[in-house]
N, C-alpha and C positions, 0 to 999 in steps of 0.2 A: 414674237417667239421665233429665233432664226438657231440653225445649225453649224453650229462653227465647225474648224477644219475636220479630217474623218470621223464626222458627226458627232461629235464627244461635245454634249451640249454642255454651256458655259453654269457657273452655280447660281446665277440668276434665270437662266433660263430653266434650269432642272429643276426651282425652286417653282418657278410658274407653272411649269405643266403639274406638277403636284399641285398643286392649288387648284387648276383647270379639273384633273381625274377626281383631288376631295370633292370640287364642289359639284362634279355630275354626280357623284355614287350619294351623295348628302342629299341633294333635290331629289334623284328619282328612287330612291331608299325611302323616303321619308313619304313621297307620294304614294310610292307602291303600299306602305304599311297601309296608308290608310284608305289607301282605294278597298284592299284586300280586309282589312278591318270591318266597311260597310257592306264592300259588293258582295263577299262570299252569301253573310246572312240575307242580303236581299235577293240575290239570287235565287236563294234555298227557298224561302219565303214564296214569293212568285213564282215557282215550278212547285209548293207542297199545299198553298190554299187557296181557295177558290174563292174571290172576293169581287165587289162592284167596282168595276175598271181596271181588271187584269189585264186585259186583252191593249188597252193604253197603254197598261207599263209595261209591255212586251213590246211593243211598236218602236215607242221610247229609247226600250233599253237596244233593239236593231238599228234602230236610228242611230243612235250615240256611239256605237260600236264602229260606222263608217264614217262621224264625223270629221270633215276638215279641221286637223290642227290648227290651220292661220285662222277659220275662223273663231275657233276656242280661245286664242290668242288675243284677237281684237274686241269679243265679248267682255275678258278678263281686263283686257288696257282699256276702255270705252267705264267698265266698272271703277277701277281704280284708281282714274286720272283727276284731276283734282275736281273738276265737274262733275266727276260719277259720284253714286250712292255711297261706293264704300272711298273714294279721296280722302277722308281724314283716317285711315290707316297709314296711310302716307307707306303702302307696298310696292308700288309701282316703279320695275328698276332695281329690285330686291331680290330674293332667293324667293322669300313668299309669296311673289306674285307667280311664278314659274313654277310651284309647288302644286298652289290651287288649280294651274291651268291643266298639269299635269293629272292631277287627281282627275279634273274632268276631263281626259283623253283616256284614261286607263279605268274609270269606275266601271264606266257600259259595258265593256271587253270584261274585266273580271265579273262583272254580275249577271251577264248575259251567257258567257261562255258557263259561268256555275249551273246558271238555271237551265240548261242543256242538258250539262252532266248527271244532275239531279233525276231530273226527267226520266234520262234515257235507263237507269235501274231498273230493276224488275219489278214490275206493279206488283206480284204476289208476295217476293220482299215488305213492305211497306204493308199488305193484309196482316205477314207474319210475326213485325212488329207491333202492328196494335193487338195482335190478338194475343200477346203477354202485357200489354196492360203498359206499353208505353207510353207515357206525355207528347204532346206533342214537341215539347224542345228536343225529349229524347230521338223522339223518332230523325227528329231533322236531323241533329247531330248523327245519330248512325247511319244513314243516309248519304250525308254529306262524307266519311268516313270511306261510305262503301265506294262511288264517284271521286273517290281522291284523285285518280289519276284526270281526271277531266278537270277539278279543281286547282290541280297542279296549271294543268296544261293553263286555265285563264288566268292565272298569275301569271304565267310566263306570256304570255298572250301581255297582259296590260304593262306589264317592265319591257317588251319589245317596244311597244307603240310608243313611248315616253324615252328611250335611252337614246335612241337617235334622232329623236324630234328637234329638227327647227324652226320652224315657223313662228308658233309660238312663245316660244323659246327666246326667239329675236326680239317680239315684238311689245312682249311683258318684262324681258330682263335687259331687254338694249347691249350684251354684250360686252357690259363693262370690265377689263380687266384688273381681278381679282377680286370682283363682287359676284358676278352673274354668266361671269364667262364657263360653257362648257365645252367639252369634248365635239358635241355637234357643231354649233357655233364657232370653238376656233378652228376647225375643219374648213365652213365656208369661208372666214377671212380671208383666212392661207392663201384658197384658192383664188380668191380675188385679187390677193397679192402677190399671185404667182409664185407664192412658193408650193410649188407643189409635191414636192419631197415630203417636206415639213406634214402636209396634211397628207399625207399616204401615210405618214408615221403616225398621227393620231388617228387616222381612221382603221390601221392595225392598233392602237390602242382599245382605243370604241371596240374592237371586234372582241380582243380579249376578255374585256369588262365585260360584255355580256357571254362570251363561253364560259366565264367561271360563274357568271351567277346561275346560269342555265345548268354546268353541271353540277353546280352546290343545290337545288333545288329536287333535281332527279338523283342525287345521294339521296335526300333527307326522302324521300317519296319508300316508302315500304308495301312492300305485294300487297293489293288486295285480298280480303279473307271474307267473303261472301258468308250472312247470315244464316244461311240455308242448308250449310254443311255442317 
């Protein structure tokens, strides 16, 4: 990817970085759904009931939250390489193997940061729900409803951790371009290749991509309205 004269990039190159920005918003959109899919209810779950080996999956879900990227990376390439268990998916080198790595970078953060949020509500809320005769799905979901803004926040918590990630990223997707090539990754090339223009433009790209999804998220986020009033 280079910058021809007063940086007015040529229609092959303008065509690639679209391809580069599709295929990061494609990888870590489709991870984040489905981190946010799992982590929110598990989250919710592990901060609403009291079960043998909670205190494991609390440790777990801390743990997972600080885990190294590259090693999530090499977990997922050591799995998918023609030697590992899953090798006959033949994902390895693909958007799907970047997906699933992702998912496991961002599930801990969304379902750790939820079961905080949850948590930290008002214990006499959660009396005042059962005591109209809530379900327990009910009760989670209004719970989960009241903590929005803490459930915001670990979405956006688990789409940081994943948008700029390399490591991984390198080490499951290799980089290829116009397969597996993103916004982080053709950032280190650049620089490798001294152009360093070039990656200061896509690392103002990178920044964009996540201000708008961060402030599309705190649009959709509506004031909390406490049960209790």
């Amino acid at each position: 990817m280079t910058i021809t004269l007063l940086g007015i990039p040529a229609a092959q190159e303008l065509f690639d970085l679209m391809q580069v920005i599709a295929t990061t918003f494609k990888v870590s959109a489709l991870a984040l759904f489905i981190s946010a899919l799992v982590g929110i209810p598990v989250g919710a779950i592990v901060a609403l009931v009291q079960f043998r080996g909670r205190r494991l999956v609390r440790a777990i879900l801390y743990t997972g939250m600080g885990l190294p990227p590259v090693i999530v990376g090499l977990a997922v390439y050591i799995s998918f390489s023609r030697s590992g268990p899953l090798g006959e998916l033949n994902w390895l080198f693909r958007p799907w193997s970047m997906i699933v790595a992702q998912i496991i970078i961002a599930f801990p953060l969304v379902a750790g940061l939820t079961m905080t949020a949850v948590e930290s509500v008002d214990p006499q809320l959660r009396m005042h729900v059962r005591s109209l005769g809530a379900s327990r799905l009910q009760e989670g979901i209004l719970l989960i409803r009241e903590a929005q803004g803490g459930v915001i926040a670990a979405i956006l918590a688990g789409f940081g951790g994943i948008i700029s990630e390399v490591g991984a990223a390198m080490l499951v997707g290799g980089n290829i371009e116009g397969q597996t090539r993103v916004l982080s990754t053709a950032i280190v090339l650049e620089t490798r290749q001294g152009s360093f223009g070039v990656a200061l433009a896509l690392g103002g790209i990178l920044l964009a991509l996540a201000f708008g999804v961060n402030a599309l998220f705190l649009m959709l986020q509506k004031p909390g309205r406490s049960l209790k009033r």
